[in-house]
SEPA-764963 format. One record per residue: residue number from 1; chain; x, y, z of N, C-alpha, C in turn. Coordinates in nm, 3 decimals. Example, Ala and Ser with C-alpha at 12.3 -4.5 7.8 and 13.67 -1.06 7.14 Angstrom:
% residues 2
1_A_1.319_-0.569_0.780_1.230_-0.450_0.780_1.320_-0.330_0.780
2_A_1.285_-0.225_0.708_1.367_-0.106_0.714_1.290_0.003_0.787
This chain:
% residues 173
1_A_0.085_-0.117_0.000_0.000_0.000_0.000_0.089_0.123_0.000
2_A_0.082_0.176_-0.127_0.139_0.335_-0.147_0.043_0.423_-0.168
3_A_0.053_0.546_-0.085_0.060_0.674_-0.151_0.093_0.787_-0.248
4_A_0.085_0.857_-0.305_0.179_0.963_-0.379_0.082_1.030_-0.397
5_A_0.140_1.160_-0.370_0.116_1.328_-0.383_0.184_1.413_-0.418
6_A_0.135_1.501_-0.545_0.231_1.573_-0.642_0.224_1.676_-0.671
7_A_0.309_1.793_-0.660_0.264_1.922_-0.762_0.248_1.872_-0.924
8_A_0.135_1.942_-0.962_0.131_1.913_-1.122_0.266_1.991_-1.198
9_A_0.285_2.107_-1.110_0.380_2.198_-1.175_0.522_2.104_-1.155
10_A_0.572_1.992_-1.133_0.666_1.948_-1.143_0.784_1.996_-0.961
11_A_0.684_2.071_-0.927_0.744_2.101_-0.750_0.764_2.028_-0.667
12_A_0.763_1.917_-0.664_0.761_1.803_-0.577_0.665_1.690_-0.575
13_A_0.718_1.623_-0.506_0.658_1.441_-0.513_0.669_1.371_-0.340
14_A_0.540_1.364_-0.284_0.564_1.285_-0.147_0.501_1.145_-0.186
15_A_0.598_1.070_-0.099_0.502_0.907_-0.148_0.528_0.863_0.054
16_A_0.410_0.754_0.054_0.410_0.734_0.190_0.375_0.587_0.142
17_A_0.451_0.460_0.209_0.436_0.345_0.229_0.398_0.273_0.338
18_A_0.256_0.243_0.332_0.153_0.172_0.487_0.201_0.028_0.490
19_A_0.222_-0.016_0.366_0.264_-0.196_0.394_0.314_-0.227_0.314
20_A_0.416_-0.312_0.273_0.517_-0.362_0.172_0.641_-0.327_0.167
21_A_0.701_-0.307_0.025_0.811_-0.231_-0.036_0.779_-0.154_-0.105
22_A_0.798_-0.052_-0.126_0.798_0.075_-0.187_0.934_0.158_-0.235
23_A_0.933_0.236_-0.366_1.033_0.276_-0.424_1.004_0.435_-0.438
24_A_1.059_0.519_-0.439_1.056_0.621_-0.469_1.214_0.699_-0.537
25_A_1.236_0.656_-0.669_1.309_0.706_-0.758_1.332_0.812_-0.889
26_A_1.439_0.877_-0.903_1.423_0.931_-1.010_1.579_0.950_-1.072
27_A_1.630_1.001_-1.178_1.733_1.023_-1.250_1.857_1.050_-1.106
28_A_1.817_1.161_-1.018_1.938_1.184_-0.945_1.915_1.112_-0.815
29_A_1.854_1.006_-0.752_1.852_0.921_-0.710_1.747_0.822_-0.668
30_A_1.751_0.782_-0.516_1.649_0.626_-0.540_1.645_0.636_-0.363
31_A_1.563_0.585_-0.277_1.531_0.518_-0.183_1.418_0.472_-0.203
32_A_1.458_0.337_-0.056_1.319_0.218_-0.030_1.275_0.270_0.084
33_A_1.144_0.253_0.066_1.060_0.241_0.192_1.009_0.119_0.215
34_A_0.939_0.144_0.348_0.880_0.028_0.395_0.811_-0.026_0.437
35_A_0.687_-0.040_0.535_0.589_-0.028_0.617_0.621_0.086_0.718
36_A_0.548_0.192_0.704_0.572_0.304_0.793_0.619_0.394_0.749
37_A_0.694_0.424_0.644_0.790_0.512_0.596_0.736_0.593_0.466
38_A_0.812_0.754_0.462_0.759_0.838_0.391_0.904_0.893_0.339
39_A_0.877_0.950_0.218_0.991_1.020_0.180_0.954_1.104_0.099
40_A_1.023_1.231_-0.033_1.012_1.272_-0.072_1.068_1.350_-0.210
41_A_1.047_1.413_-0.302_1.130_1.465_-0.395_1.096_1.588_-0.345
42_A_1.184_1.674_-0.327_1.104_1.830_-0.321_1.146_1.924_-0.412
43_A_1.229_1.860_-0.504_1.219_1.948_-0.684_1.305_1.885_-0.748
44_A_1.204_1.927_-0.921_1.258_1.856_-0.990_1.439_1.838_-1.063
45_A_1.472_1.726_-1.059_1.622_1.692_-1.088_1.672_1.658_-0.967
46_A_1.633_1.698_-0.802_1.680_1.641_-0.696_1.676_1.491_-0.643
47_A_1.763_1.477_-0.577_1.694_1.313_-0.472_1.625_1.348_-0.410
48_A_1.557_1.203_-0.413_1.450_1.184_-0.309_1.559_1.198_-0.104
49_A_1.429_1.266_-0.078_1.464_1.264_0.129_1.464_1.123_0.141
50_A_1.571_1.108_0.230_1.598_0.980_0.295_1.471_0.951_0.383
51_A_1.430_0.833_0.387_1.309_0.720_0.430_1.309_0.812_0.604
52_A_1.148_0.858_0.639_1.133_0.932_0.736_1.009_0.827_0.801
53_A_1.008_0.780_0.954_0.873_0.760_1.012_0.731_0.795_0.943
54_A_0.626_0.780_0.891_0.524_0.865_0.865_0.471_0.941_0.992
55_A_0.359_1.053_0.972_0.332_1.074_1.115_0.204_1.091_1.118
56_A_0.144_1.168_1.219_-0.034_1.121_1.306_-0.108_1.194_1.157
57_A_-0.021_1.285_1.104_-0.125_1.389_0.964_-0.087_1.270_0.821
58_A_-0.046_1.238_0.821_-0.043_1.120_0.689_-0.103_1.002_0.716
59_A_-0.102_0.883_0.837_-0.199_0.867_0.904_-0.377_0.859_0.880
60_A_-0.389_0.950_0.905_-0.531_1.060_0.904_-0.543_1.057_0.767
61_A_-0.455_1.139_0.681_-0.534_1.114_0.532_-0.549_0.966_0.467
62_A_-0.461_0.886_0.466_-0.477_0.725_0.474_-0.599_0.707_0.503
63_A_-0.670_0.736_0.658_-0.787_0.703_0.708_-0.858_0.724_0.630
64_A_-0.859_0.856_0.624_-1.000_0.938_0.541_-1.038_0.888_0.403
65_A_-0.900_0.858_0.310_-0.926_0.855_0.193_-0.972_0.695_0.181
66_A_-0.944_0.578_0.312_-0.930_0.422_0.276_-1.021_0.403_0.446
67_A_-1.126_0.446_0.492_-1.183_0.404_0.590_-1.153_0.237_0.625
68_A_-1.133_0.133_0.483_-1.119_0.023_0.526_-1.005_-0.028_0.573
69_A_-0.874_0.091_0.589_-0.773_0.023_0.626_-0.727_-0.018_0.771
70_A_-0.820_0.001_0.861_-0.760_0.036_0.973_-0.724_-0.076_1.025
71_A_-0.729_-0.206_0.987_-0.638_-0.326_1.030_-0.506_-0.323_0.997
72_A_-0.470_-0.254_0.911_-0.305_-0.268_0.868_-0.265_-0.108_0.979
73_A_-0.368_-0.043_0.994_-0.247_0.068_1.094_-0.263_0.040_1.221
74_A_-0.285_-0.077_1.282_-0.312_-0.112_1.384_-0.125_-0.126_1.485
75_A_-0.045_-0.153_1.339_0.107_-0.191_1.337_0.165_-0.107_1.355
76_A_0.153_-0.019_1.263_0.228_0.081_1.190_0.276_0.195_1.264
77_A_0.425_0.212_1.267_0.481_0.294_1.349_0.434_0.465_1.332
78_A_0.443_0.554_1.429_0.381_0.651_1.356_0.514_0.747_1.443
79_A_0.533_0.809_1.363_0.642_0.960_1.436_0.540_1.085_1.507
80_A_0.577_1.108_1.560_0.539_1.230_1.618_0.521_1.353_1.531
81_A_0.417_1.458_1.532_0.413_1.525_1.468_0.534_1.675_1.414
82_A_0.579_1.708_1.357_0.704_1.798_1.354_0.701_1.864_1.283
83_A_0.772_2.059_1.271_0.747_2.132_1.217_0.840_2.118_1.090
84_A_0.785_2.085_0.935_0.912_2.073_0.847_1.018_2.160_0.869
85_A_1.125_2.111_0.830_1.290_2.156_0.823_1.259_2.286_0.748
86_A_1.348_2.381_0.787_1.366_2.507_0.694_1.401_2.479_0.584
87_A_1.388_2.587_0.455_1.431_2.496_0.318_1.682_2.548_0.366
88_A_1.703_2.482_0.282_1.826_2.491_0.251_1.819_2.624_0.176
89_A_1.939_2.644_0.220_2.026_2.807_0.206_2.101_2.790_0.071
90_A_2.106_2.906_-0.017_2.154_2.838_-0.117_2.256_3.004_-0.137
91_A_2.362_2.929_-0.148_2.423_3.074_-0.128_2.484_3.110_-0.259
92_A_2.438_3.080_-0.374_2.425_3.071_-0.533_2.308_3.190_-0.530
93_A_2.163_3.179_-0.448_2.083_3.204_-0.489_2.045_3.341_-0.505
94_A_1.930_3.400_-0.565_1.921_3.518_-0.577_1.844_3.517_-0.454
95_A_1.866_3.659_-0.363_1.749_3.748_-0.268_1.603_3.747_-0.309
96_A_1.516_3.725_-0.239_1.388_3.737_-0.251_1.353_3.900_-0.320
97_A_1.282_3.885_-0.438_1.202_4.040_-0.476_1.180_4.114_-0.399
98_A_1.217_4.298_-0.436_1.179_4.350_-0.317_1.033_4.412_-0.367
99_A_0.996_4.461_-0.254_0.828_4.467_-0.252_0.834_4.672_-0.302
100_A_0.750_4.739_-0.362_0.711_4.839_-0.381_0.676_4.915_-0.197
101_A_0.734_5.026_-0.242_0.653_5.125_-0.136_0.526_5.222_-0.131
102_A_0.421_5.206_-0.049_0.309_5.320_-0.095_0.306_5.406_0.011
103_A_0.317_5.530_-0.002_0.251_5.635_0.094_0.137_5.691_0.038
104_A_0.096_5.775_0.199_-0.092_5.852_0.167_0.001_5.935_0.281
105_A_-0.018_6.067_0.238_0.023_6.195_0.383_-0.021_6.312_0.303
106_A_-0.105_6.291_0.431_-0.222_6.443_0.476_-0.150_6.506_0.570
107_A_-0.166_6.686_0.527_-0.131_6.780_0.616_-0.229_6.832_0.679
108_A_-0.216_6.792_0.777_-0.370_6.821_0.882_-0.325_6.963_0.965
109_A_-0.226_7.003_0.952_-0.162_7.139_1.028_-0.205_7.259_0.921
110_A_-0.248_7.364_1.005_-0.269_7.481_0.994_-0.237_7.581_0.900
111_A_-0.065_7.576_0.914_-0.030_7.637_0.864_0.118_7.558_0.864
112_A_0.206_7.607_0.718_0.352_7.537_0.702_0.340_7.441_0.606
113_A_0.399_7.433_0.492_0.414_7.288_0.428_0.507_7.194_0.446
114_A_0.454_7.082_0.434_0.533_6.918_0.514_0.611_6.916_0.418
115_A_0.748_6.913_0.428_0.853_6.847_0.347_0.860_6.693_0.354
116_A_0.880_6.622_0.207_0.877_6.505_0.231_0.997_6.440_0.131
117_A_1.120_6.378_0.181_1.226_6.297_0.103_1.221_6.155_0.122
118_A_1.213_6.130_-0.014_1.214_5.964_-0.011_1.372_5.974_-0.067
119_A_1.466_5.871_-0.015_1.582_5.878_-0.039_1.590_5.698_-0.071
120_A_1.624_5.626_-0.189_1.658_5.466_-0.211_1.653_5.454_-0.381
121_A_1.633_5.395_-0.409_1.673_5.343_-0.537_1.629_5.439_-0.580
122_A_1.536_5.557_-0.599_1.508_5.690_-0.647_1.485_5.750_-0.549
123_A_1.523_5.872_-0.563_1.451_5.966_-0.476_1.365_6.089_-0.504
124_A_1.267_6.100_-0.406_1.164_6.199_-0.474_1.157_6.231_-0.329
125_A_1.114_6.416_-0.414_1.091_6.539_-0.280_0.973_6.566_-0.287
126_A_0.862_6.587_-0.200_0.798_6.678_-0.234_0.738_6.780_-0.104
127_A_0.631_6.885_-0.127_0.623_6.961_-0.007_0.454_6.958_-0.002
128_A_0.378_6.961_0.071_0.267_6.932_0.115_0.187_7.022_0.168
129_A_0.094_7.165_0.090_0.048_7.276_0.178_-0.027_7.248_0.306
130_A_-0.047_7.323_0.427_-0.149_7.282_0.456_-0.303_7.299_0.434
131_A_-0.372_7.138_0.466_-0.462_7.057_0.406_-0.452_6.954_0.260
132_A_-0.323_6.982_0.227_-0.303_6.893_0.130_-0.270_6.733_0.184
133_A_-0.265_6.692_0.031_-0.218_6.539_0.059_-0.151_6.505_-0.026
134_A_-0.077_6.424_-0.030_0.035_6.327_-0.166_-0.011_6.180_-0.156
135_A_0.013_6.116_-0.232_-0.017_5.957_-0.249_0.046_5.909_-0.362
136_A_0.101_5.773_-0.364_0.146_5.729_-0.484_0.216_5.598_-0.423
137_A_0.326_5.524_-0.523_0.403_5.419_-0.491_0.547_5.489_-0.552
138_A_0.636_5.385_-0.503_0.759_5.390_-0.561_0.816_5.274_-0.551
139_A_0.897_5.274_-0.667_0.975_5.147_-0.715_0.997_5.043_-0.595
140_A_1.046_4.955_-0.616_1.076_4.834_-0.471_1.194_4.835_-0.447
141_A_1.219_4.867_-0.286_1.354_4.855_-0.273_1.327_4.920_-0.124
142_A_1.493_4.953_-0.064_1.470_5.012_0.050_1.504_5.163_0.037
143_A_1.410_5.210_0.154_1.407_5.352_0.183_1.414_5.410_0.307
144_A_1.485_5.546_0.295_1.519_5.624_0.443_1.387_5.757_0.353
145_A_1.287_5.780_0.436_1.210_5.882_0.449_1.231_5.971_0.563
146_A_1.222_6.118_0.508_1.253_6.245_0.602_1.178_6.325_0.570
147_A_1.090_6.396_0.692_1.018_6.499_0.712_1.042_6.580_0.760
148_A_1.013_6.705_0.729_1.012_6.822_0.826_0.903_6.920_0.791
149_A_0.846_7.004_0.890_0.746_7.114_0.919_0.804_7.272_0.837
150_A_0.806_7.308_0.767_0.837_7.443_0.744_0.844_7.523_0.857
151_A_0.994_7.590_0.855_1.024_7.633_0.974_1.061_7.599_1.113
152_A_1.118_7.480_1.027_1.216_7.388_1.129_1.138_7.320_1.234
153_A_1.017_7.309_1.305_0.972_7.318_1.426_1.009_7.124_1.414
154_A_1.034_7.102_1.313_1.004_6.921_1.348_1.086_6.845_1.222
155_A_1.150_6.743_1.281_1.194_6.648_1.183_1.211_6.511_1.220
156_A_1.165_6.429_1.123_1.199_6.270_1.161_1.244_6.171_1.032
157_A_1.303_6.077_1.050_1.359_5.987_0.957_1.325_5.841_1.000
158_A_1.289_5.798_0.928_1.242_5.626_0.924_1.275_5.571_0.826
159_A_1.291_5.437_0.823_1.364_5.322_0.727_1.222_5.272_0.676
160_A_1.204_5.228_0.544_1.101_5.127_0.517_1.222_4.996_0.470
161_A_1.232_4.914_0.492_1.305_4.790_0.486_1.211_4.711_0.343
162_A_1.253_4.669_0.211_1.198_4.596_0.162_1.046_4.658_0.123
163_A_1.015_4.772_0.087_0.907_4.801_0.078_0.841_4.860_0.212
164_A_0.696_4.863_0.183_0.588_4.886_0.301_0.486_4.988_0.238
165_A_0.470_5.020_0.357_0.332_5.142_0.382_0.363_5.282_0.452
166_A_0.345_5.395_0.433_0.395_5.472_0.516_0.234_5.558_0.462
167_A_0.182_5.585_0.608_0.055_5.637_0.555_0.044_5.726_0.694
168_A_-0.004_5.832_0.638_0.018_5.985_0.769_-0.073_6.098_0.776
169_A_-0.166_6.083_0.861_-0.250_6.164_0.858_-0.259_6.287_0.992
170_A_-0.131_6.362_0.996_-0.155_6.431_1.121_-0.109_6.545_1.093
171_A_-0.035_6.641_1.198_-0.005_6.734_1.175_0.186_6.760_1.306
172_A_0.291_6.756_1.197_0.388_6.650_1.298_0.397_6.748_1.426
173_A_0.454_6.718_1.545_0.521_6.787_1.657_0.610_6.872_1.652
């Protein structure tokens, strides 16, 4: 009695073996399973994961999908449940995409226009009368944003890391 579960997109391959011998092979390698045992491809051109316990969530779908099996898991060793392994570090690899930035800033002050510097992969100025507002995005990447009040009364600087949100509706200190 085998299992197998697959991305269609070619992303991976789990196979789980309840009773017998079981194979799970491909071009860059091969393990056996056995009664109890699960393994895996987790992309294509890799080996298969070395032969793992099954556990209480593979189990359970067995049940669900084969109500009649429950004489053969009467045996069957089961592992404890566990949080998968982090993926492998690939220090070839490229950095994750960086995400776009959006601001919304309203000048809710009286009087003075808000200076506003976006400083990172572009930078853009702009100044904000009061009751005005600005809104927009900018490219993805990281940013140091700086404000100040006309007439010095106020200034602050913040990082957006990887993108974000920077959304401001006040009138600064």
């Amino acid at each position: 009695m085998m299992s197998v579960s697959f991305n269609p997109e070619g992303e991976g391959m789990f196979v789980t073996c309840l009773e017998g011998h079981c194979i799970l092979e491909n071009n860059a390698g091969r393990v056996e399973l056995t009664e109890g045992l699960s393994a895996s491809i987790e992309e294509e051109g890799k080996a298969p994961t070395k032969a793992m316990p099954i556990n209480e969530e593979e189990v359970s779908a067995w049940q669900e999908a084969n109500p009649e099996i429950e004489p053969w898991l009467q045996g069957t060793p089961i592992a404890p449940p566990q949080a998968p392994p982090p993926p492998p570090v690939d220090q070839n690899s490229n950095p994750p995409p960086m995400k776009e930035v959006t601001y919304g800033l309203n000048n809710n002050c009286s009087e003075g226009n808000w200076h506003w510097d976006f400083t990172g992969p572009i930078t853009k100025t702009f100044s904000i009368p009061p009751g005005g507002s600005a809104s927009g995005t900018l490219p993805p990447g990281d940013y140091i944003a700086t404000d100040s009040l006309e007439g010095g009364h106020s200034s602050h600087t913040g990082e957006l890391k990887n993108g974000g949100h920077l959304i401001v509706s006040a009138c600064p200190d």
